[in-house]
KOLLOPA-886455 format. One record per residue (C-alpha): residue number from 0; residue in three letters; z, x negated, y. Coordinates in pm, 1 decimal, padded with zeros to 6 digits, always signed. Layout:
! KOLLOPA-886455
SITE    n  res         z         x         y
SITE  NUM  ALA         Z         X         Y
...
This chain:
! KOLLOPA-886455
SITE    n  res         z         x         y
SITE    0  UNK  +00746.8  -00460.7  -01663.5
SITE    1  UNK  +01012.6  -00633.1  -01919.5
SITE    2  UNK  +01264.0  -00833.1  -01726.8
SITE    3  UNK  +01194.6  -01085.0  -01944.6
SITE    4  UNK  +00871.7  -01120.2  -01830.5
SITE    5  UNK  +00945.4  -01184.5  -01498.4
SITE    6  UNK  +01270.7  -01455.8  -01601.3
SITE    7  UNK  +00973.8  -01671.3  -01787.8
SITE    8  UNK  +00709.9  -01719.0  -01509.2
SITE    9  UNK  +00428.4  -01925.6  -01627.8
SITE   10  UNK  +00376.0  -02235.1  -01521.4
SITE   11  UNK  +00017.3  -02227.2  -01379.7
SITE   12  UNK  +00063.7  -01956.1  -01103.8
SITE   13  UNK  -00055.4  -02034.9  -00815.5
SITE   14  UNK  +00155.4  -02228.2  -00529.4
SITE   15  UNK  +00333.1  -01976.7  -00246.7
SITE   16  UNK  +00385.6  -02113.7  +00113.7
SITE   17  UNK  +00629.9  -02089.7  +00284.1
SITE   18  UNK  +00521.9  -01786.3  +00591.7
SITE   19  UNK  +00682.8  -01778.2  +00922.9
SITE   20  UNK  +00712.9  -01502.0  +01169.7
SITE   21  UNK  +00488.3  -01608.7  +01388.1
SITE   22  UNK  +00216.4  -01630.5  +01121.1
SITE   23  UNK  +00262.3  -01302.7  +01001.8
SITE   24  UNK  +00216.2  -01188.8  +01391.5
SITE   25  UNK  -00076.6  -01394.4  +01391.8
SITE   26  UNK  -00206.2  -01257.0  +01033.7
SITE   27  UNK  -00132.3  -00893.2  +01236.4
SITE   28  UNK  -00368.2  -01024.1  +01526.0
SITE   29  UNK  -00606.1  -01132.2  +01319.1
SITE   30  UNK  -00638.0  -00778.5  +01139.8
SITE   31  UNK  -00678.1  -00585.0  +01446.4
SITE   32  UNK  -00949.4  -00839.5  +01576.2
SITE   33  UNK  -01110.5  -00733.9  +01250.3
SITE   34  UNK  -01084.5  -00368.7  +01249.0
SITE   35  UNK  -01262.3  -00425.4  +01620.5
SITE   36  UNK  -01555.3  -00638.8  +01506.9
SITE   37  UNK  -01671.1  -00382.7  +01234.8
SITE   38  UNK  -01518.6  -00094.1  +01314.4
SITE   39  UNK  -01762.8  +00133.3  +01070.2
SITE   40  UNK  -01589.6  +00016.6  +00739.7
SITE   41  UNK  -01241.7  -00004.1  +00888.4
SITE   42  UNK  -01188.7  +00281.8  +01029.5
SITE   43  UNK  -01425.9  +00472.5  +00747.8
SITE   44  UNK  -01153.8  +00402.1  +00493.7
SITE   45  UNK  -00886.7  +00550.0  +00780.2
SITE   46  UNK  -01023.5  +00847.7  +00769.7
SITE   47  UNK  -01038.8  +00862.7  +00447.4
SITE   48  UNK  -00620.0  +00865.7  +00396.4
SITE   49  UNK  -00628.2  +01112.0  +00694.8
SITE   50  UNK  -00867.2  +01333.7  +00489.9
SITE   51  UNK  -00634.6  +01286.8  +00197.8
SITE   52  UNK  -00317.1  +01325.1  +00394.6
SITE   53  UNK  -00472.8  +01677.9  +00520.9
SITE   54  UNK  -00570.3  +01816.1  +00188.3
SITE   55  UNK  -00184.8  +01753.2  +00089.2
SITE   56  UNK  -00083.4  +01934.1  +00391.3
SITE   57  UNK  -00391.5  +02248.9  +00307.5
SITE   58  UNK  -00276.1  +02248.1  -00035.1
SITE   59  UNK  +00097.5  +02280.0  +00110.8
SITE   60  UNK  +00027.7  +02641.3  +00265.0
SITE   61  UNK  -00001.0  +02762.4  -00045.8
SITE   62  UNK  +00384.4  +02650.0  -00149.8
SITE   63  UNK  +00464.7  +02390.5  -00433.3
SITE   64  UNK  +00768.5  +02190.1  -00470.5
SITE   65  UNK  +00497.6  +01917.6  -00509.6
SITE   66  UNK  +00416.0  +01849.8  -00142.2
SITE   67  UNK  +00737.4  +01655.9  -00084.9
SITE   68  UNK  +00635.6  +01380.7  -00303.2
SITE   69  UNK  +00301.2  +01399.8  -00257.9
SITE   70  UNK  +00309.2  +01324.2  +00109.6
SITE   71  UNK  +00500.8  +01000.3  +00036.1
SITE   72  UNK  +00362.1  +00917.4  -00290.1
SITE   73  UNK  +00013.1  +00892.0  -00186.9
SITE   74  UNK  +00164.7  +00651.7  +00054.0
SITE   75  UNK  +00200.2  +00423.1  -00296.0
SITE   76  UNK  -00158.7  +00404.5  -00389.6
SITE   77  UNK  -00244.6  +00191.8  -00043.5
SITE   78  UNK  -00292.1  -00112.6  -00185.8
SITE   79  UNK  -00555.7  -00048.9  -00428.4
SITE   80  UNK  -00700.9  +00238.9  -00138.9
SITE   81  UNK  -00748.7  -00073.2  +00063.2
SITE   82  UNK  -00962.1  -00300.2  -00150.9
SITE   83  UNK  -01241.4  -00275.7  +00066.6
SITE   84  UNK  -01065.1  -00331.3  +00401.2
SITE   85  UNK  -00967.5  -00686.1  +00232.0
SITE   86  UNK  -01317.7  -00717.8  +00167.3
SITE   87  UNK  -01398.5  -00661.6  +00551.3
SITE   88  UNK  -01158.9  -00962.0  +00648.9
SITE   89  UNK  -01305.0  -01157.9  +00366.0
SITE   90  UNK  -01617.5  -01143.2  +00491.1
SITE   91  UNK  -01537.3  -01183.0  +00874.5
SITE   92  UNK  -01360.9  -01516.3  +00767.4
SITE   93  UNK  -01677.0  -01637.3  +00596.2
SITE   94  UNK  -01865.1  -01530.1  +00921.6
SITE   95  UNK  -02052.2  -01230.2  +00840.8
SITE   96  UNK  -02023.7  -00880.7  +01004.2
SITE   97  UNK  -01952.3  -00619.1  +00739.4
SITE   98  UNK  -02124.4  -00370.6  +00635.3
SITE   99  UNK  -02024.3  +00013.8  +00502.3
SITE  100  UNK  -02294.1  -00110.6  +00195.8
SITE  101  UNK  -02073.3  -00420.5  +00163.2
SITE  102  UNK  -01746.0  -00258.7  +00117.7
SITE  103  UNK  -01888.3  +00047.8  -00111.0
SITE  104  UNK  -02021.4  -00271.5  -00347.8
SITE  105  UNK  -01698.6  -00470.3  -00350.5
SITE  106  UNK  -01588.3  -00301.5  -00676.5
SITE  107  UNK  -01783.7  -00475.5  -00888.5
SITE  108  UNK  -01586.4  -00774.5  -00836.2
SITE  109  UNK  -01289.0  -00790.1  -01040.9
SITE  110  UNK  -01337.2  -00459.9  -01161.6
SITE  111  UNK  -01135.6  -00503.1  -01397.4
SITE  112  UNK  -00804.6  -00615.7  -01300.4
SITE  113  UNK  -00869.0  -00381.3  -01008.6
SITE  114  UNK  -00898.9  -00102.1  -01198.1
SITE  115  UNK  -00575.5  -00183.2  -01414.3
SITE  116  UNK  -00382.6  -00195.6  -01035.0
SITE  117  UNK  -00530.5  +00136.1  -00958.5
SITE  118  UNK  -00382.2  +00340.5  -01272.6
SITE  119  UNK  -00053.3  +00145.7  -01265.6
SITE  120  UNK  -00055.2  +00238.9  -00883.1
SITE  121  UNK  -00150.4  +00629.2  -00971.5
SITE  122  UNK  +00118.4  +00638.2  -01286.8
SITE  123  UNK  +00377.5  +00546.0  -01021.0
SITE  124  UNK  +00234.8  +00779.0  -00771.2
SITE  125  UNK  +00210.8  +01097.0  -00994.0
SITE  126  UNK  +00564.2  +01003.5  -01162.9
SITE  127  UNK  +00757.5  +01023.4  -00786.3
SITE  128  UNK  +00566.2  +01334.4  -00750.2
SITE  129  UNK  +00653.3  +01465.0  -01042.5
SITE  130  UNK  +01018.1  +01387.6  -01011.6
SITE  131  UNK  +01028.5  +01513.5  -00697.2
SITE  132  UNK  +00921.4  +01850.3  -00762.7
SITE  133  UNK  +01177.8  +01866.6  -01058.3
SITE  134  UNK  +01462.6  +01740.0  -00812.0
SITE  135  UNK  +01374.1  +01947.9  -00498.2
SITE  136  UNK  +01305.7  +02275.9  -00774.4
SITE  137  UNK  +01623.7  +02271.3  -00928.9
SITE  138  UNK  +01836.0  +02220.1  -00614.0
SITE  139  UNK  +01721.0  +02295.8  -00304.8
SITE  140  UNK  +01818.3  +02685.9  -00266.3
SITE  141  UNK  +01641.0  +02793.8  +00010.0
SITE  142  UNK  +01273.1  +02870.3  -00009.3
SITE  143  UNK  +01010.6  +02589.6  +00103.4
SITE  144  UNK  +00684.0  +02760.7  +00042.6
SITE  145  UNK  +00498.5  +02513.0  +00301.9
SITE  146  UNK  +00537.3  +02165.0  +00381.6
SITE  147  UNK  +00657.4  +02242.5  +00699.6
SITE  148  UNK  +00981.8  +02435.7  +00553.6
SITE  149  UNK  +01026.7  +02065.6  +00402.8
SITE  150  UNK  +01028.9  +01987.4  +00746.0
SITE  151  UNK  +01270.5  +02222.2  +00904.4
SITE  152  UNK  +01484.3  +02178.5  +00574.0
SITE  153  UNK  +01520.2  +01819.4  +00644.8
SITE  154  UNK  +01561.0  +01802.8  +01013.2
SITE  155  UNK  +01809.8  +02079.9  +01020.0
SITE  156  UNK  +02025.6  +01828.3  +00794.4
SITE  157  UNK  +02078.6  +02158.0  +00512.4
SITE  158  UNK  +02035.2  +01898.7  +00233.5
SITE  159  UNK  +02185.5  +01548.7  +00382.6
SITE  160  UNK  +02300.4  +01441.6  +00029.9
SITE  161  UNK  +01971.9  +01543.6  -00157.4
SITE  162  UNK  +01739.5  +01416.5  +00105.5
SITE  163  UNK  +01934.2  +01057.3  +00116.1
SITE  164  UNK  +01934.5  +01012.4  -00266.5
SITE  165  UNK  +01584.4  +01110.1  -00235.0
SITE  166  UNK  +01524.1  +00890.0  +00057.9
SITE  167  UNK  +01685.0  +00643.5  -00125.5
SITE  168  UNK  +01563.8  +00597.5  -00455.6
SITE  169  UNK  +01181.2  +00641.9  -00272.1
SITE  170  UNK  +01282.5  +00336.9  -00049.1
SITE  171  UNK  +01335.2  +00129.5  -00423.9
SITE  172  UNK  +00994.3  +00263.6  -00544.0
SITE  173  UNK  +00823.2  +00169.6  -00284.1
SITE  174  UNK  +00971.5  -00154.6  -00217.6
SITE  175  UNK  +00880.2  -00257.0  -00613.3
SITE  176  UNK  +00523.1  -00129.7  -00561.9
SITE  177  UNK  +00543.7  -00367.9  -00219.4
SITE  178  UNK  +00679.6  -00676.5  -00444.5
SITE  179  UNK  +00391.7  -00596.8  -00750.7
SITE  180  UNK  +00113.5  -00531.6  -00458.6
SITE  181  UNK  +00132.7  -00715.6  -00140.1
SITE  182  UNK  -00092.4  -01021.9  -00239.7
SITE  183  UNK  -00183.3  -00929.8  -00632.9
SITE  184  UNK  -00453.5  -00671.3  -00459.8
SITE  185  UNK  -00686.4  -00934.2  -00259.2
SITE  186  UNK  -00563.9  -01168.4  -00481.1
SITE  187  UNK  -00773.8  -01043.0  -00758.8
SITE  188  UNK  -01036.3  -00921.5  -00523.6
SITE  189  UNK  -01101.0  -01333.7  -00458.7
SITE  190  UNK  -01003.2  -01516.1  -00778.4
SITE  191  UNK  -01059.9  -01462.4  -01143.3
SITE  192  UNK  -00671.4  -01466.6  -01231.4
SITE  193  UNK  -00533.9  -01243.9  -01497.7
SITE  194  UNK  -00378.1  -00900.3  -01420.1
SITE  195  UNK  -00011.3  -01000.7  -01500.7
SITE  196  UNK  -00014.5  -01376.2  -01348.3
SITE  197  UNK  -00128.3  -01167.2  -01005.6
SITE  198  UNK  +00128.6  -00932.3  -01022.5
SITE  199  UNK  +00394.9  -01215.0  -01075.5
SITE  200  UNK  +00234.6  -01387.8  -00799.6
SITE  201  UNK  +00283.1  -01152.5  -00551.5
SITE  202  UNK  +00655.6  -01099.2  -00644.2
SITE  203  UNK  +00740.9  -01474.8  -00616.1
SITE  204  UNK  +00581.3  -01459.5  -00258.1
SITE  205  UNK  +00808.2  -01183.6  -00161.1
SITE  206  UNK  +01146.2  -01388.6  -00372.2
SITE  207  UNK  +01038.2  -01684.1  -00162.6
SITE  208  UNK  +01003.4  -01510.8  +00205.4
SITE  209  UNK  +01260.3  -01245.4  +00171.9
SITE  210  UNK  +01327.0  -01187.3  +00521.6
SITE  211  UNK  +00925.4  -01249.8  +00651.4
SITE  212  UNK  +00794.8  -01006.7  +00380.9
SITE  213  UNK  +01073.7  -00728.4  +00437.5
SITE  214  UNK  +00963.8  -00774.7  +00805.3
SITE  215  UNK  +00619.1  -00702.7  +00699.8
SITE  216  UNK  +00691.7  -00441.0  +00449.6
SITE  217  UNK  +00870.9  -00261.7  +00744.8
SITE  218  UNK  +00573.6  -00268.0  +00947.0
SITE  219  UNK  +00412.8  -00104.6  +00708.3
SITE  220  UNK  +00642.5  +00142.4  +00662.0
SITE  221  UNK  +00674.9  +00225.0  +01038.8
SITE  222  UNK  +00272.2  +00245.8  +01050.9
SITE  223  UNK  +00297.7  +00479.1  +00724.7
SITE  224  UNK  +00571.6  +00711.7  +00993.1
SITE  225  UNK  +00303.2  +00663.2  +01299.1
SITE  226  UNK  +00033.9  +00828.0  +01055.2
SITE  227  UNK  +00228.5  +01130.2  +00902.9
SITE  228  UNK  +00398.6  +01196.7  +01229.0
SITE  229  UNK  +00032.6  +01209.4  +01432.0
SITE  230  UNK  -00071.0  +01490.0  +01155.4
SITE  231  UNK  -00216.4  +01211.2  +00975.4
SITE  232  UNK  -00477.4  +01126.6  +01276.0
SITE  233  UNK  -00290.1  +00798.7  +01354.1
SITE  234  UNK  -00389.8  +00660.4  +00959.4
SITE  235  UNK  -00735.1  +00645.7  +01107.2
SITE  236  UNK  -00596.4  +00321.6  +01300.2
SITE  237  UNK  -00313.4  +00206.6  +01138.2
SITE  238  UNK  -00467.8  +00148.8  +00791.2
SITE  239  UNK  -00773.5  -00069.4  +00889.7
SITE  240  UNK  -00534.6  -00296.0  +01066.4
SITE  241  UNK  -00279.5  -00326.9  +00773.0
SITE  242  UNK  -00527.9  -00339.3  +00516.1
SITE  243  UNK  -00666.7  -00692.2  +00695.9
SITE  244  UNK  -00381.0  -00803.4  +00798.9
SITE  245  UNK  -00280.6  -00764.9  +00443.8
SITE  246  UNK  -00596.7  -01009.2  +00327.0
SITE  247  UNK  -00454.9  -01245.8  +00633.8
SITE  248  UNK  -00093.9  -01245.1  +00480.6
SITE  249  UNK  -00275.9  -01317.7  +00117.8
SITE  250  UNK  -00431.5  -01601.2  +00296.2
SITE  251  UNK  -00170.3  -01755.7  +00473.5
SITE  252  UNK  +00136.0  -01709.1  +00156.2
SITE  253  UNK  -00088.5  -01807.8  -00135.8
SITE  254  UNK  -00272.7  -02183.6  -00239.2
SITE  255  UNK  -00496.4  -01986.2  -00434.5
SITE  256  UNK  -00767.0  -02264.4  -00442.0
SITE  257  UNK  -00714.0  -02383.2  -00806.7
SITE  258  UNK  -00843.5  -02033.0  -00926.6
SITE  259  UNK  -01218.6  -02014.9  -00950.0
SITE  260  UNK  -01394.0  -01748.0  -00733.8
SITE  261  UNK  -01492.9  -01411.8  -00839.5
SITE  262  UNK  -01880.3  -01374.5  -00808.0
């Protein structure tokens, strides 16, 4: 996106609060006491990013400088992986009990703009992967022909420089992806709002709660360690409760009640 285009916000987006801590531990609450009142469609979209994360790791036996980046780029595509978890904390705060049907369905509103988040999410996804198979292939030396060489490589510190700048310039991605996706996602899932005005959105509710939405993003990030480190097993858990506590944190940062409601 131009800088430009994010100097000359328009003038009709909707109004951020202001979020505290101890909101964002209640939105956190609130996610978990979600993920236990309908726990088919939570933690059916938990096991499917463990299912995911495990192909990556099958697909790693048979050696690709691709695995690197593909175990932490998938991590990218979260947002729009969790559409339907936003729908489950929708629907619990309009009183219903969710249903697997319910969440399958939940595509066809805001298709659109929904759609347009999922390939911009799955350009940045396959780019990192892409780059990192070009930067581990031309200079790591030593052979990684399974993912968990990458491992040993890393923990054995044979690469400090190359993993840090790797480390490193991952940390930016992600953290833009955070700024584009934290509240654009449900936001679009509720309100008819156009793709751009919710991307713009979400990044002036991370510019005006720097220090509550790096608190969150780290949360995130440490869940996103909990899963990979559990052999992907612990994403079963950790990504129903961040993808509704993700709807709560939409709820409680954005005024989005000018914007008329997506049927």
């Amino acid at each position: 996106m131009p800088v430009a285009a994010l100097t000359e916000l328009p003038s009709d987006l909707p109004l951020v609060r202001r979020l505290s801590t101890g909101e964002l531990l209640r939105c956190l609450a609130r996610g978990l006491s979600d993920v236990v009142a309908a726990p088919g469609p939570a933690l059916l979209h938990g096991a499917g990013v463990a299912g995911f994360g495990w192909l990556i790791l099958a697909l790693g036996h048979s050696g690709s400088w691709w695995v690197p980046g593909a175990l932490s780029g998938f991590v990218l595509v979260g947002p729009i992986l969790a559409t339907g978890l936003y729908e489950t904390a929708r629907l619990r705060e309009l009183g219903r009990c969710p249903q697997v049907s319910d969440v399958l369905a939940v595509w066809r509103r805001g298709t659109r703009p929904l759609i347009r988040l999922g390939l911009l999410l799955a350009g940045v996804a396959l780019g990192w992967m892409g780059f990192s198979a070009l930067l581990f292939g031309l200079f790591v030396s030593v052979p990684l022909t399974q993912s968990q060489a990458f491992i040993r490589y890393v923990v054995q510190g044979q690469g400090d420089q190359l993993f840090a700048l790797w480390t490193v310039l991952g940390g930016l991605g992600a953290a833009l992806v955070f700024a584009l996706t934290v509240v654009s996602a449900p936001l679009m899932l509720e309100r008819k709002i156009g793709f751009r005005r919710a991307l713009l959105t979400s990044v002036c509710a991370v510019g005006d709660n720097p220090w509550v939405m790096g608190l969150w993003a780290a949360l995130i990030m440490a869940a996103t360690w909990v899963g990979i480190a559990t052999a992907m097993l612990g994403f079963i858990l950790v990504v129903p409760v961040v993808g509704c506590t993700t709807w709560h944190v939409y709820r409680a940062v954005i005024d989005a009640g000018s914007l008329p409601l997506r049927n």
